[in-house]
Residue, then its C-alpha position, 0 to 999 in steps of 0.5 A: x517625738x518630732x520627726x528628724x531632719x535629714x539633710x540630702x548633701x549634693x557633693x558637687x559644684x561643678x557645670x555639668x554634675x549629675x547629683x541633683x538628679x540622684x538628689x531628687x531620685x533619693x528624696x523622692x523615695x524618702x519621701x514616700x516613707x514619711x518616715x522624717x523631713x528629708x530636704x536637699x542640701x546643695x552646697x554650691x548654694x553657700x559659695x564656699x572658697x577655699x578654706x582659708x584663702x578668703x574670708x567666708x564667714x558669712x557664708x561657713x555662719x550659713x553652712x554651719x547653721x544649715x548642718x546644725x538644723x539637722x539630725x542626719x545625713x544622706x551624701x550624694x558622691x561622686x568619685x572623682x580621681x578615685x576620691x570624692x570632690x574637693x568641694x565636697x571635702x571643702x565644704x566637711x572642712x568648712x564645719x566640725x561641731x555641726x557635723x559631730x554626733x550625727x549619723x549620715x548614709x551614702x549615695x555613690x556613683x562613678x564606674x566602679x559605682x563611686x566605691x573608692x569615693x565612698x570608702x575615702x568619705x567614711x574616713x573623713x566622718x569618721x574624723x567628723x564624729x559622724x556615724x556611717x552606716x553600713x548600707x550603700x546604694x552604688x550607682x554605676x556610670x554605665x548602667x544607671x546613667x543612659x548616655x551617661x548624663x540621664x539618670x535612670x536607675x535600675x530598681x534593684x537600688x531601691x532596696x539598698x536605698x531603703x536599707x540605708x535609710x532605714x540605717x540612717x534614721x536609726x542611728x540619727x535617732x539614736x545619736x540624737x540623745x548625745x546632742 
């Protein structure tokens, strides 16, 4: 069997964001295992505008033919008002079939670890047809972020990272004979 295509969802667009840094840190450990094809998945690479307010077919085509090339998720949230960010909600409203049958873990980060953020983007998978997983690496502002822009994460999350990798690989796989 051919190894699955997991995609690293950044879930932010803004100046500033810290995503592709726990991005990278998450695809360099998944990348150790050999485990799968883990890529990054940028979404402010597809230009997405506000659902509705443009015409984006070129660019929801493209989102869409992205999450169809993958058999999972791992999404990078970052809590923003107790929630995840409207770009991140933008872009899961921008795709339905693409996302369904698949299964996703979470990476979060904020003061409180990105808890609230993540507990918001369960909802909306679960509406997705998207499998979460259990385990989640949650990453604190204070502690794992020096001066809170450099990301430096203790080692005690390589353990819940790997958890859920492992979760994700097995539920991607699984879901995979629906599809």
């Amino acid at each position: 069997m051919s190894k699955l295509n997991i995609g690293i969802i950044l879930g932010s667009t803004r100046q500033g964001r810290l995503s592709p840094q726990v991005g990278e840190w998450v695809k360099r450990i998944a990348d150790e295992r050999v485990d799968a094809n883990y890529e990054i998945v940028d979404i402010a690479d597809y230009k997405l505008p506000l659902l509705g307010e443009a015409d984006a077919t070129e660019q929801a085509t493209a989102w869409n033919t992205k999450l169809a090339s993958l058999d999972g998720f791992v999404f990078i949230v970052q809590e923003y008002n107790h929630s995840i960010s409207g770009s991140l909600k933008n872009a899961l409203d921008y795709a339905r079939e693409a996302w369904n049958n698949k299964a996703a873990g979470i990476v979060s980060y904020g003061s409180v670890g990105g808890a609230r953020a993540a507990e918001h983007l369960r909802g909306i998978l679960g509406e997705l047809s998207v499998a979460d997983v259990r385990v989640h690496p949650a990453l604190s502002l204070f502690t794992d972020f020096e001066n809170g822009s450099v990301f430096k994460p203790a080692d005690l999350h390589l353990v819940n990272l790997n958890g859920m990798l492992d979760q994700v690989l097995a539920w991607s796989g699984a879901l995979k004979t629906l599809r």
